[in-house]
Structures are given as structure tokens and as C-alpha cells.
C-alpha positions in Angstrom: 85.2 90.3 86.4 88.9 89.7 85.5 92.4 88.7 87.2 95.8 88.7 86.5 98.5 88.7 88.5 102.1 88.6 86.9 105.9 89.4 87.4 106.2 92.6 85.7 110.2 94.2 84.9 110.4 97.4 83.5 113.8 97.5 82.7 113.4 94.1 80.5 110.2 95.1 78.8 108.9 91.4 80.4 105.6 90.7 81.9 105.4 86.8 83.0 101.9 85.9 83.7 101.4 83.5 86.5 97.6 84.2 86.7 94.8 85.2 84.2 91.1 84.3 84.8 87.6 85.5 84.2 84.2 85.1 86.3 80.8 86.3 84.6 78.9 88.1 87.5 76.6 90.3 85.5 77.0 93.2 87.7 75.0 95.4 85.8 72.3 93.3 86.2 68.8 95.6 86.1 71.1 98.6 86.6 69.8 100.5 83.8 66.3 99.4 84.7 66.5 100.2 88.5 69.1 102.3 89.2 70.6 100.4 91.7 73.2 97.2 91.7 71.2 94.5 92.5 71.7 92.2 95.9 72.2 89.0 94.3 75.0 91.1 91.5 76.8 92.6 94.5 77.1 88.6 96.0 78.1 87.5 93.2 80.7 89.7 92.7 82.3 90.0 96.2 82.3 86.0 95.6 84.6 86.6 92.8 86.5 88.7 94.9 86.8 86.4 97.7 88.2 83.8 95.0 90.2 86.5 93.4 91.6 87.3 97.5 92.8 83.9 97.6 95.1 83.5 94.5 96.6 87.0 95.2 97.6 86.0 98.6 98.7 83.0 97.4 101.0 84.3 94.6 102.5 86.8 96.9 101.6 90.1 95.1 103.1 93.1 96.2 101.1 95.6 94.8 96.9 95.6 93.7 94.8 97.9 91.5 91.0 97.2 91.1 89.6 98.8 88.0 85.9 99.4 87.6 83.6 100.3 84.7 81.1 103.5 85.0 78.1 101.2 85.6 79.7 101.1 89.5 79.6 104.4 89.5 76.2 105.2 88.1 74.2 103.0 90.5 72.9 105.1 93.8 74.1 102.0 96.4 77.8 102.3 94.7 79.1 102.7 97.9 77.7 99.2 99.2 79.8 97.8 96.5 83.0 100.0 97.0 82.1 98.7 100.8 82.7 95.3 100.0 85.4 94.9 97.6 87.5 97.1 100.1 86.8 94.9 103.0 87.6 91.6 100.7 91.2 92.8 98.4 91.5 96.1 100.5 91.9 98.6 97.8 89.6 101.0 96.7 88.2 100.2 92.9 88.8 103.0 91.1 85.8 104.1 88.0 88.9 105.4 85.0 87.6 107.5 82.2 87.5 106.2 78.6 91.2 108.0 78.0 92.9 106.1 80.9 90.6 102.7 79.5 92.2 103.5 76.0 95.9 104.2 77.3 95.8 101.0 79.1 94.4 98.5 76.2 96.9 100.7 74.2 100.1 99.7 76.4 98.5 95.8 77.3 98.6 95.3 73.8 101.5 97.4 72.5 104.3 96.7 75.1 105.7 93.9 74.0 105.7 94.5 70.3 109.2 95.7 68.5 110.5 97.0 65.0 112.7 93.8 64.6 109.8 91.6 64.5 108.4 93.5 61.7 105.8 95.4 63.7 105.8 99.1 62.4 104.8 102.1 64.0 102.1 103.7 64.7 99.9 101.0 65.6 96.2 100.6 65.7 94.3 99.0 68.3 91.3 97.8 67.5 89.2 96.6 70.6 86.1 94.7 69.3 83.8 94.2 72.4 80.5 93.2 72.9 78.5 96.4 73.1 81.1 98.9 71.5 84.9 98.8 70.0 87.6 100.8 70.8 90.1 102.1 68.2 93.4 103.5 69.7 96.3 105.4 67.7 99.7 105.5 69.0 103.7 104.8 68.9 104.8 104.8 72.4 101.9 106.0 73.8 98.2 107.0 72.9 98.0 109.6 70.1 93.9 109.4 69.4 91.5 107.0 70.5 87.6 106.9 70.2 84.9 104.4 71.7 81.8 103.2 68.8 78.7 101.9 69.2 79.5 98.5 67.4 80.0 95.2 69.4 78.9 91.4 68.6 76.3 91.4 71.0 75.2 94.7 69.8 75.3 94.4 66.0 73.8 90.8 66.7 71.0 91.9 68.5 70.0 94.9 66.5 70.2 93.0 62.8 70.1 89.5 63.5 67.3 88.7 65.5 63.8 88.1 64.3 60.8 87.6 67.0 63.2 87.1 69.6 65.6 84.5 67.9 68.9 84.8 65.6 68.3 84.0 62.2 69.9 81.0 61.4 71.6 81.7 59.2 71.3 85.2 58.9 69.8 86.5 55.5 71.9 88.6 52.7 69.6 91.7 53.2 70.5 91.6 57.6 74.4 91.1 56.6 74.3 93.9 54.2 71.9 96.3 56.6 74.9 95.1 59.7 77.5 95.9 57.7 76.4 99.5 56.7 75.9 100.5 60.3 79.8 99.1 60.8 80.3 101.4 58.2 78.8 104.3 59.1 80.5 103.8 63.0 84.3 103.7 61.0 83.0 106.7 59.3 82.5 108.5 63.1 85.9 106.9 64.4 87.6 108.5 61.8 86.9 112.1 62.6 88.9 111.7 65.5 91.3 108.4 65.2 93.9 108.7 61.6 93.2 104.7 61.1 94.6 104.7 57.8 97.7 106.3 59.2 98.3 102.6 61.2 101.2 100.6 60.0 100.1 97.6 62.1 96.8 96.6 62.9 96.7 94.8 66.5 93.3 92.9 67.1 92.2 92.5 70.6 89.1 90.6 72.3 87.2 87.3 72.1 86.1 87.7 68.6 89.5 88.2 67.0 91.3 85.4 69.4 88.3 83.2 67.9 88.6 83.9 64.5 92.6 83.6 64.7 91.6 79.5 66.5 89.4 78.9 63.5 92.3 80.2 61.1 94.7 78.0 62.6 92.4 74.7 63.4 92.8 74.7 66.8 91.7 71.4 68.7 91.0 73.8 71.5 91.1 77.2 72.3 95.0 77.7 73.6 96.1 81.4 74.2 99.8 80.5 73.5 98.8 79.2 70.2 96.7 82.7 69.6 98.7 85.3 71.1 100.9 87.8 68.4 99.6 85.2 65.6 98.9 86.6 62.4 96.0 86.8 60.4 95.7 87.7 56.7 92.8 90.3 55.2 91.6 87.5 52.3 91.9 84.9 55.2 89.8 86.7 57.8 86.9 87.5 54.7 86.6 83.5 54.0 86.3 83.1 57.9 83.8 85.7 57.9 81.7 85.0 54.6 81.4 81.2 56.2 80.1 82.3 59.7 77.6 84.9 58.3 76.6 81.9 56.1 76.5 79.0 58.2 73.9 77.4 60.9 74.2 77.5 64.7 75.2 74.1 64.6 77.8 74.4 62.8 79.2 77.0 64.4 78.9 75.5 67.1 80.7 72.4 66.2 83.9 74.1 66.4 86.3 72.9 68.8 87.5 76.2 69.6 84.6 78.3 69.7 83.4 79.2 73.6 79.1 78.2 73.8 78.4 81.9 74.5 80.1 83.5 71.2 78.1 81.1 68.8 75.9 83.6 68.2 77.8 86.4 67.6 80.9 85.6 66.4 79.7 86.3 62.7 78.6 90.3 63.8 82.3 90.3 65.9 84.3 88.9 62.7 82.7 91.5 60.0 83.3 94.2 62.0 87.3 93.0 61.7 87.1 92.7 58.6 85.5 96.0 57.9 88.1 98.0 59.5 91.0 96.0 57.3 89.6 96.7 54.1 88.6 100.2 55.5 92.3 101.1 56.4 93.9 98.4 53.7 95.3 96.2 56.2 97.2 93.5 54.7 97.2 91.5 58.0 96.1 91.8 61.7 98.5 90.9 64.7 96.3 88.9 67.2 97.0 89.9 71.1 95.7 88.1 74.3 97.1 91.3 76.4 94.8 93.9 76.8 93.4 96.1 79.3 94.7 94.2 82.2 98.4 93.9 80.7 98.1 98.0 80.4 97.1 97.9 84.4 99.7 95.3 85.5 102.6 97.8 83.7 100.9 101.1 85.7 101.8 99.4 88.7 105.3 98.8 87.6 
């Protein structure tokens, strides 16, 4: 569950973050099992939200939007949980389809880039999540978008793991068998989404902002550092050839690297690097705004 809060002006283009944090509360815990959101999920959350209540009263915003994903709407006791969050932040969360997900990752990450800078249209969002990625088309707005079944977690767990463990390191054959299945995914996105049409490839998500802290040596991971830097193809195959080839303690000994993405930071950098050489992208603009950004400017 994520928070911003910021000073959004429409008529400068600006959105000053005074606020961004993130608390894992899982949910979807035994959702897909059960049915139903489960006590200790719900308790967790609505503790999120009473931290969340706090720094929003705090900060003085004016206007609130709570998003939700379709697993709040798929459970039977949804209600309990719409129930709560009202009573806590007193909006309604709302459950937006995958077109209003995509135009809002598509303006959080677009917005603040210009021509001047040497950021040429249409852009290409690329999305690179845990379960899935998105990929969004656009100039000013969303021209095609589609949602694949590739993530880190999911790529991770369905070729690199071996009686219950990740292969450390992971063997050629898994790489190769991973990377055909990336493959096959950019072949469905591109029925839909022109990628090659893309004159700048913007990279969103915790495997890219990693992969961009390795590239620059951070001491420690620093969004300021991250945000709009720039990552060259041949750079971002030599970050990817080392993680697919190196030990979990070695990947873990980078300074920048967050303990949970250890794992499957390797599966989350090929399929970057996939899509570059797949739509010849020289380079890929790193963003920390996102989804969030996108929601922020709707309320503007």
C-alpha cells in the first residue's frame, strides 16, 4: 500500500512531492485460495491507513483519492474492507480498470518530460512489475497500452527455482528457457502496443530504479540520484549478463540493492533488456513517478 501526497500546479506542469512511502500488507493474502480477504490482511491494512490518516492530516491535503487493485473487488467480504478504509481516510477506494491503471502510469511518468531535454515523442512506458509489465504508447496521452504476463517474481519463480529454491546462480539452459517466454510475451504486446514506433523508452518500477543504482554505484539507494537518469542498451546487457551470473551473495552485497529484490532482480533486468534490443532502444530514461504521480495530477 502506497502514499504520496504533493503540491501539484497545473498551470506550471510542477508536482513537488512532500510525501512518498510504501507499507507491505499482503492484502491478497489467501485470496485466491479462499475467496475472502483475510482478518489479519484487512488489520493490516487499515493500520496502514491509520498511519497513512495521520501524515495527510498533517500535510494539510485538500483533496484524497484511494485507488484499489481488482483483488478488493474479487473477494466476497469487500465491503468489510471498503467499510474500513472509509471510516479511517473517508473516501471511498475506487477498483479502476487496466485502461485508467495504464493512463495513469502513462501521465506519472510522462508529465514532466519535454522536447528540450531531448525526450522525443511518442514515448514508451514500460512498467516491469512483479507478476506482469505494462507497456503504454502515447504523446500527450495514452494511444495503446497492454498488460503481459512477465514480472520478476513471476519469471523467477517459474524458471529459476529448483525443489523449492533459486538456483544460485541460475544455469544457461533456465536463462535461455526465461528469456524465450520474455519473448514470446513482447511478441503478444505487440499485436496491440506499436513499441518500435517509441522514440523514448521510459522505465518504470523497482527493477529498473535498481539496475539504474548499480549503473551509477550508488552507496545507497537515493531516488534523486535515480529519477530521469539514463541508462544505455550495452550498459544495461553487462548489468544483466552479471546478475544472471552471479551468486546470492553477491547480489546481495550491493549497497543499493533492497533484501527482497535479491532474488529477482536478474528475471526483472532481462526483461529490460529484452524490450531494448526488441524495439532498438539506444537508451532508457529511468522514472521514480508512476502510477501515483498519474493519480496526484487527476486530482489537479
Amino acid at each position: 500500500m502506497r502514499l504520496l501526497v504533493a503540491d501539484v500546479n497545473p498551470a506550471t506542469g510542477e508536482l513537488r512531492e512532500l510525501d512518498r512511502r510504501m507499507t507491505i500488507v499482503r492484502l491478497g493474502q489467501g485470496v485466491d485460495r479462499t475467496g475472502r480477504l483475510a482478518p489479519e490482511a484487512l488489520e493490516r491494512t487499515f493500520a496502514a491507513c491509520r498511519e497513512y490518516a495521520g501524515v495527510i492530516r498533517e500535510l494539510g491535503a485538500e483533496k484524497v483519492r484511494f485507488v484499489a487493485t481488482s483483488a478488493s473487488r474479487d473477494a466476497e467480504n469487500r465491503d468489510e474492507f471498503t467499510r474500513g478504509v472509509v471510516d479511517i481516510l473517508g473516501v471511498e477506494p475506487e477498483v479502476i480498470s487496466g485502461d485508467q491503471e495504464a493512463e495513469f502510469s502513462f501521465t506519472g511518468a510522462t508529465k514532466e518530460l519535454t522536447g528540450g531535454d531531448g525526450f522525443a515523442t511518442p514515448y514508451l512506458v514500460a512498467d516491469i512489475g512483479g507478476g506482469s509489465t505494462e507497456f503504454v504508447v502515447g504523446e500527450d496521452g495514452v494511444r495503446a497500452a497492454r498488460s503481459v504476463d512477465v514480472g520478476c517474481v513471476r519469471m523467477t519463480e517459474r524458471h529459476l527455482v529448483e525443489d523449492g529454491k533459486v538456483t544460485d546462480p541460475p544455469t544457461a539452459e533456465q536463462v535461455a528457457a526465461m528469456r524465450a517466454d520474455i519473448e514470446a510475451a513482447l511478441d503478444l504486446a505487440e499485436k496491440t502496443v506499436p513499441l518500435r514506433e517509441a522514440r523514448t523508452l521510459v522505465g518504470l518500477a523497482g527493477s529498473v530504479t535498481t539496475v539504474s543504482a548499480i549503473d551509477q554505484e550508488l552507496p545507497e539507494y537515493d531516488s534523486a540520484r535515480i529519477h530521469h537518469s539514463r541508462m544505455t542498451r550495452g550498459r544495461v546487457r553487462q548489468i544483466t549478463e552479471w546478475l544472471l551470473s552471479s551468486t546470492h551473495a553477491e547480489r546481495a552485497e550491493v549497497p543499493s540493492m533492497h533484501p527482497g529484490r535479491v532474488d529477482v532482480i536478474g528475471a526483472g533486468a532481462l526483461v529490460l533488456l529484452a524490450l531494448m534490443e526488441r524495439v532498438g532502444a539506444e537508451e532508457v530514461v529511468v522514472s521514480e513517478h508512476d502510477i501515483l504521480d498519474g493519480i496526484a495530477w487527476s486530482l489537479a
